[in-house]
MIMISE-359972 format. One line per 4 residues: number of its first residue (from 1); their letters; for each residue x, y, z of N, C-alpha, C, O. Coordinates in steps of 0.02 Angstrom, whole numbers, plus 50000, padded with zeros to 5 digits. Layout:
NUM> A> X Y Z X Y Z X Y Z X Y Z  ...
END
This chain:
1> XXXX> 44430 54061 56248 44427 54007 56199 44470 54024 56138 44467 54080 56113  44508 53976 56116 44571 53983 56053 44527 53980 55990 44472 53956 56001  44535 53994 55943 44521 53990 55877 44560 53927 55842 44619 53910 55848  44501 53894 55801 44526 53842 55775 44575 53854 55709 44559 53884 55658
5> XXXX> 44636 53824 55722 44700 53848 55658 44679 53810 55598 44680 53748 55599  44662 53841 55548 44662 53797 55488 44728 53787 55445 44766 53835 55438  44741 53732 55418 44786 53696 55375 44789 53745 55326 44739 53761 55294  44847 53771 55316 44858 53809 55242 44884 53752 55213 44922 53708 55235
9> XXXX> 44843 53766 55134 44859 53707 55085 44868 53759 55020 44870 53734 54964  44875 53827 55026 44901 53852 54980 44971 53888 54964 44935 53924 54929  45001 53901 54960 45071 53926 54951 45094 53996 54911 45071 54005 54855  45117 54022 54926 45127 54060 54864 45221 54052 54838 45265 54026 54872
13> XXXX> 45225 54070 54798 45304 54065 54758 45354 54068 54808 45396 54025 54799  45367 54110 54867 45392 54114 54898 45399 54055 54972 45446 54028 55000  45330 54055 54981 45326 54012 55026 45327 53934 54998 45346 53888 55034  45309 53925 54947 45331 53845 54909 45399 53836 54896 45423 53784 54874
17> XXXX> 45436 53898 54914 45501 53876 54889 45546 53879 54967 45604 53858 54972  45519 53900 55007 45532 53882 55082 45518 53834 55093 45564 53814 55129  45477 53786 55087 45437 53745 55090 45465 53673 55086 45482 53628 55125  45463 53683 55006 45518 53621 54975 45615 53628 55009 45660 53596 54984
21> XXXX> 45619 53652 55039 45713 53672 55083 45721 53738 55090 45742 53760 55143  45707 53779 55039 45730 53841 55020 45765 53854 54969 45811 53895 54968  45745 53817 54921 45760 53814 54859 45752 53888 54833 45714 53924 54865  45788 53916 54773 45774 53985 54750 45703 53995 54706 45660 53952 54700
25> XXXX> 45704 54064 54679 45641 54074 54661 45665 54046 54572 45634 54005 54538  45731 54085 54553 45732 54049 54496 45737 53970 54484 45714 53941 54435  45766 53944 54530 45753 53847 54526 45686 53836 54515 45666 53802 54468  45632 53875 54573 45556 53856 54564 45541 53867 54486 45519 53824 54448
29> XXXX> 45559 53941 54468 45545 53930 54389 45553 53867 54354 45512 53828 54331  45618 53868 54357 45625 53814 54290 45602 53752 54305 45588 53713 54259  45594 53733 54385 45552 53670 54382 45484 53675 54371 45452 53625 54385  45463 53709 54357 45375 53738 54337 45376 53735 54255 45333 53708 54220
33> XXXX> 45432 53767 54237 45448 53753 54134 45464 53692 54107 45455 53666 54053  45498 53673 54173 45496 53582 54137 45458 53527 54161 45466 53466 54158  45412 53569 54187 45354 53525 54213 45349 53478 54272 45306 53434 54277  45395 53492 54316 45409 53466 54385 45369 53463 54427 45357 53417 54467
37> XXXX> 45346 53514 54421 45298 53548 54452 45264 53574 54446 45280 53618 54405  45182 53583 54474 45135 53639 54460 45093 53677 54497 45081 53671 54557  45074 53712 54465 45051 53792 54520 44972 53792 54489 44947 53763 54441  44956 53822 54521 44880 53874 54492 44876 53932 54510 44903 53952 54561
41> XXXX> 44843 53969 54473 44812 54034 54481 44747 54056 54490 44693 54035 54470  44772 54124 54540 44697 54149 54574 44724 54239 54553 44771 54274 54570  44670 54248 54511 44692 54337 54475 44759 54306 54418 44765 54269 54369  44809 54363 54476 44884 54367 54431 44934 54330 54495 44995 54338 54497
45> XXXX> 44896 54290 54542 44946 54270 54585 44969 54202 54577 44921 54170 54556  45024 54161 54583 45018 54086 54589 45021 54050 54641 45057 54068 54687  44988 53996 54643 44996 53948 54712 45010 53883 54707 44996 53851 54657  45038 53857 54758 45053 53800 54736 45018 53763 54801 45019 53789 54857
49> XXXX> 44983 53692 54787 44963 53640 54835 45013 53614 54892 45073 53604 54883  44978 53602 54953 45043 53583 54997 45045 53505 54967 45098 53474 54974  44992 53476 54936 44990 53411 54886 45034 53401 54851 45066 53348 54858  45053 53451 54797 45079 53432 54749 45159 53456 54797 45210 53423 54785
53> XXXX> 45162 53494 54832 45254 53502 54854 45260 53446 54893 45313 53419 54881  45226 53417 54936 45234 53339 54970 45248 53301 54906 45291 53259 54920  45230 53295 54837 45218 53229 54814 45296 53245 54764 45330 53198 54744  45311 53310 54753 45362 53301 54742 45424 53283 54790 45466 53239 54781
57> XXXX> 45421 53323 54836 45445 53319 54889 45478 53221 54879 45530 53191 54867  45403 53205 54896 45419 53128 54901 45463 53087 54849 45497 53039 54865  45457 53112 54785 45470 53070 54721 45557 53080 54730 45597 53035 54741  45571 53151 54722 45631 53166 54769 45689 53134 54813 45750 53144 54814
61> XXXX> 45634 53080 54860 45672 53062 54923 45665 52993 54897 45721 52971 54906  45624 52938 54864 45618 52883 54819 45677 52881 54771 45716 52833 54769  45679 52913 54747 45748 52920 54660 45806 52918 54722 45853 52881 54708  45811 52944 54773 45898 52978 54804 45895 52884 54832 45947 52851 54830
65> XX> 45825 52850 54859 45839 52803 54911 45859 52718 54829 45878 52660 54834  45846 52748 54789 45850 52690 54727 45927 52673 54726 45949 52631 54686
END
């Protein structure tokens, strides 16, 4: 019997930035400083929602189709 796969809905810096194309780690910065985007924290780590990278994701592909 298989084990049921659960949905990762958390990310970390690296993997949100795979995520969104493969964007760099410094791009992720500065879209996090100008508020593009947002993360949370657990300790000293950050994560980001697979929510919030879809919804940018989406806003993204809306502005290119205008």
């Amino acid at each position: 019997m298989q084990k049921k796969e659960m949905e990762k809905r958390g990310f970390t810096l690296e993997e949100a930035c795979e995520y969104v194309g493969g964007i760099s780690r410094p791009m992720m910065h500065k879209l996090l400083a100008q508020g593009e985007i947002s993360s949370f924290h657990i300790g000293t780590r950050r994560y980001f929602t697979r929510e919030i990278l879809d919804t940018w994701i989406d806003q993204r592909v809306e502005s290119a189709q205008e």
